[in-house]
C-alpha positions in Angstrom: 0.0 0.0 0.0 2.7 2.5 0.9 4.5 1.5 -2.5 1.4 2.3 -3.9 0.9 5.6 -2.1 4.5 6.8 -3.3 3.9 5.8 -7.0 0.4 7.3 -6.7 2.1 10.5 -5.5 5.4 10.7 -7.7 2.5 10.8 -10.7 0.7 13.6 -9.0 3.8 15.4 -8.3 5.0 15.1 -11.9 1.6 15.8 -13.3 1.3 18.7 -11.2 5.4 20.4 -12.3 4.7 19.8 -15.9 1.5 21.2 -16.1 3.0 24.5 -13.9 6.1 24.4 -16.5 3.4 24.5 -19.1 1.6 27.1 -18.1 5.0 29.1 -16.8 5.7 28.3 -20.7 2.6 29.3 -22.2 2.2 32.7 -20.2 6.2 33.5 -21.4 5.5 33.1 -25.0 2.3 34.7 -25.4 1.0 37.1 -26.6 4.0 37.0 -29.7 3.7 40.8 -31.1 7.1 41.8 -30.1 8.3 44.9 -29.2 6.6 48.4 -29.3 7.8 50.0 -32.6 10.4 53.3 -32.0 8.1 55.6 -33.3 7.6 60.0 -32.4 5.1 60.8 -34.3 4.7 64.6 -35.2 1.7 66.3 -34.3 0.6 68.2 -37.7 -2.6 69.9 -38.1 -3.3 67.4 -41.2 -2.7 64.6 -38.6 -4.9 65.2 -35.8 -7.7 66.3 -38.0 -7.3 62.8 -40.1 -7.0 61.0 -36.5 -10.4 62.9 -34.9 -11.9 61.5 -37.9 -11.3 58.2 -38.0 -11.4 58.0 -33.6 -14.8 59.6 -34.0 -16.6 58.5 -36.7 -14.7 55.2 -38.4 -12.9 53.2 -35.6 -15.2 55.5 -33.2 -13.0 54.5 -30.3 -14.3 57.6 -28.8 -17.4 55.8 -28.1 -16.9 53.1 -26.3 -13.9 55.4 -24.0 -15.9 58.2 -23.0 -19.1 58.7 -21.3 -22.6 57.7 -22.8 -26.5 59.2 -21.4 -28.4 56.3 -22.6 -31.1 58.6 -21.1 -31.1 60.0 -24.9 -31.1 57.9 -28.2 -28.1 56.3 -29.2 -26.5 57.5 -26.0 -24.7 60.0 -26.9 -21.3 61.1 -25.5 -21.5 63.3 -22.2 -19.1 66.9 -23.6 -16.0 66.6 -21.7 -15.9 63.3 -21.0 -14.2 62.0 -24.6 -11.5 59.3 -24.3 -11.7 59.3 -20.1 -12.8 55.5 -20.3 -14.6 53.7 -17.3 -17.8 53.0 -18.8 -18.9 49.4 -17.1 -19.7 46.2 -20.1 -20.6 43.3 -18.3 -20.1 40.2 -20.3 -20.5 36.1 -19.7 -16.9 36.5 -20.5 -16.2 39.0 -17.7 -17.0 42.5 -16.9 -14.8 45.3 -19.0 -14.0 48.7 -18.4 -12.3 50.8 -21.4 -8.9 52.5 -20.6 -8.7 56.5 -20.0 -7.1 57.3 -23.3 -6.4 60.9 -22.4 -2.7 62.0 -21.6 -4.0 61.8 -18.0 -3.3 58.3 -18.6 -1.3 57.6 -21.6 1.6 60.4 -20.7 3.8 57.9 -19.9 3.1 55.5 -22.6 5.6 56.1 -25.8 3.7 56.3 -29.1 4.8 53.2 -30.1 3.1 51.7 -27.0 0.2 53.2 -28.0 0.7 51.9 -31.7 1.0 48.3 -30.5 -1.7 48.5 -28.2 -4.7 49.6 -31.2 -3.4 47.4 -33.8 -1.8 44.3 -31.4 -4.2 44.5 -28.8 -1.2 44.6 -26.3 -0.8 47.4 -23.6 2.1 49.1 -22.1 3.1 45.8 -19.8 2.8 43.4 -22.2 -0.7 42.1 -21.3 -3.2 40.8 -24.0 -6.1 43.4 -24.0 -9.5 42.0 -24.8 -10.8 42.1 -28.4 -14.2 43.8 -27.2 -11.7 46.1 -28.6 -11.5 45.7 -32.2 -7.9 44.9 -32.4 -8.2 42.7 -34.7 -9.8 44.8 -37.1 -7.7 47.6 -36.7 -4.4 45.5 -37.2 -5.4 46.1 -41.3 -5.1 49.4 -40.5 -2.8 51.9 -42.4 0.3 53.2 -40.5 -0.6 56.8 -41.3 -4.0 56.6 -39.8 -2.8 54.5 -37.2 -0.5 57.3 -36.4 -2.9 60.0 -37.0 -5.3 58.1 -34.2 -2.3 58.9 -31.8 -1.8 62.3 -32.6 -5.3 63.2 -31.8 -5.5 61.0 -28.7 -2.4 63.2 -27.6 -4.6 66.3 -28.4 -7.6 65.4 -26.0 -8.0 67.5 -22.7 -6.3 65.5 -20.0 -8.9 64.1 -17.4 -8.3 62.3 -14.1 -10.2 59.2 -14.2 -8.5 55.9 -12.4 -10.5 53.1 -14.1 -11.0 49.4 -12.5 -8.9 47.1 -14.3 -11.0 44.6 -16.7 -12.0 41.0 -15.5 -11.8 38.3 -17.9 -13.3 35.1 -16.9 -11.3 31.2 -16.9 -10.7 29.9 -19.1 -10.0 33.0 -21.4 -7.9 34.8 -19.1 -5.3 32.6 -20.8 -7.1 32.3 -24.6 -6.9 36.3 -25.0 -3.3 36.1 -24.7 -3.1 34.2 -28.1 -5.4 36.6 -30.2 -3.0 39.4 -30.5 -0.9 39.2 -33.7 2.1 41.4 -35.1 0.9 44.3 -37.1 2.3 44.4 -40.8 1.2 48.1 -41.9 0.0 48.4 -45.7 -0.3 52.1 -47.0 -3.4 53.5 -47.2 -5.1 52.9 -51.2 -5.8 56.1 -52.6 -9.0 57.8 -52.3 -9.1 58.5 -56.0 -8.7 54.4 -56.0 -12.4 54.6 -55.4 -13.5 50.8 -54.7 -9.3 49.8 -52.9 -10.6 52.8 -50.9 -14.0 52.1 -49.9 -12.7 48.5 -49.4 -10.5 49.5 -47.1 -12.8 52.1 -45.4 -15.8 49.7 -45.0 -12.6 46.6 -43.0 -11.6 49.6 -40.7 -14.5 50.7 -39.7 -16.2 47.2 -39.5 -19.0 47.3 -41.5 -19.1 44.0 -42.0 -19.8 42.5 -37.9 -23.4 44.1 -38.5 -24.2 43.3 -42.2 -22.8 39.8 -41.9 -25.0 36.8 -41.0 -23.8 35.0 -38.1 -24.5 31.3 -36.6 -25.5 30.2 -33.5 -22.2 30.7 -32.0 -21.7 34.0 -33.3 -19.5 32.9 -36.3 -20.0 35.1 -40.0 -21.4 32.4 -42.0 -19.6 31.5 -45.1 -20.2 33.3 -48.4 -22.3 35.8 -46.2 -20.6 38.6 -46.2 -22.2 42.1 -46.4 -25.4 39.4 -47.0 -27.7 41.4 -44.3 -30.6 39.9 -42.9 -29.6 40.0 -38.9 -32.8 40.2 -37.0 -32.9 43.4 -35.1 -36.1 44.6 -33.0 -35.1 48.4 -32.8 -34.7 48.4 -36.6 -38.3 46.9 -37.5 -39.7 49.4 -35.1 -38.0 52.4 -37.0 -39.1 50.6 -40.7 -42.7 50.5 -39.3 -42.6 54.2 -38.3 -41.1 55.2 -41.3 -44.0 53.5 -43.6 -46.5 55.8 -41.9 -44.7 59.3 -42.4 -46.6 61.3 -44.7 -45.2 61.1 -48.7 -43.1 63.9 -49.7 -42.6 64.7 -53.4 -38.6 65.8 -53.9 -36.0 65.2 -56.5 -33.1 64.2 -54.6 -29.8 63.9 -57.6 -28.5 60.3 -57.1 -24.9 59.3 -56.6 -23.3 58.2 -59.6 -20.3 56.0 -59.6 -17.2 57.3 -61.6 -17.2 55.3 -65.0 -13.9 53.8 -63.6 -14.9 52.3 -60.6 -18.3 51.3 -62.3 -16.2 48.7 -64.8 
């Protein structure tokens, strides 16, 4: 019996070291993004208007890291709050609480840092942030409006806001660390490249996670994309309004595609 017991507990100790070497391993090598890049990026008018843009109205990070009055439609963003983070999402996968993104906060990060983090998903300390933030999609992103994002986030007023550090449930406290991926920046098409710009417009700003149908466990469907068709209540109440508005009879010019981009 006490042969037994010894054997018994050799296994468990063994068991016990290479599963604690494995996940000593795992937590080493991930997330693999390397390095934040060396980068000072200059702060030109052109820049932060390109960046306010894009923060605002594309990759509307400004959304989801400022302060919303659901009290109103669409909850709008409370003036004076934009970029000082906090706002509570609870999930199944844990409860989330967007950084301050002000220079209250990111003073001390380099831009690079700040690079990595919207493109990698990877903060300041190495840790794997969450893709509730759209990492993923912004990693396809150009480097001059990745940059351009920065220079306007070191534009905002500077607010004082210590926000509660995110809580991501097991097991996916250790799966997050192997989403982030290594940014390889493409230039930006052309604008006068009408459909490699709208392309590359309608990725960024991810068009696609609403107009895609998805299955049961939240996968886009194959062949589906830009398909449509995603049941939403809000939106049937706004097309059954909008049949009972009184006709209006107005000539309103069409768009019409340049010949080039029509071919």
């Amino acid at each position: 019996m006490k042969r037994f017991l010894k054997i018994l507990g050799g296994i468990v100790l063994a068991l016990v070291v290479l599963i604690g070497g494995g996940l000593l391993y795992f937590i080493s090598a991930f997330p693999k993004v390397g390095a934040a890049a060396n980068l000072k990026i200059e702060l030109t008018p052109e820049k932060i208007a390109r960046g306010k843009y894009l923060a605002n109205h594309v990759s509307v990070c400004i959304d989801c890291h400022s302060t919303r009055d659901f009290n109103y439609y669409a909850g709008p963003i409370v003036p004076g709050t934009e970029g000082k983070g906090g706002m509570e999402f609870p999930d199944a996968a844990g409860t989330f609480y967007p950084r301050n993104l002000t220079p209250a906060a990111l003073g001390n990060w380099t831009d690079g840092e700040i690079v990595r983090a919207i493109v990698s998903g990877v903060d300041k300390d190495g840790a794997a942030l969450f893709p509730m933030m759209p990492y993923p999609i912004a990693n396809q992103m150009a480097q001059d409006d990745v940059e351009a994002i920065v220079a306007y986030l070191r534009t905002l007023p500077p607010i004082q806001n210590a926000v509660p550090k995110s809580k991501i449930n097991f097991p996916l406290n250790l799966i997050v660390r192997t989403i982030p991926q290594p940014y390889h920046p493409q230039p930006r098409p052309p604008a006068s490249d009408t459909l490699a710009y709208g392309k590359y417009m309608s990725t960024i700003s991810g068009c696609q996670f609403c107009h895609t149908p998805i299955d049961d466990k939240g996968q886009p469907l194959p062949n589906m994309d830009f398909a449509g068709g995603m049941a939403e209540e809000d939106l049937n109440a706004i097309y059954s309004y909008l049949r009972t508005v009184k006709p209006v009879s107005h000539e309103v010019e069409k768009f019409s595609a340049p010949e080039a981009a029509s071919q």
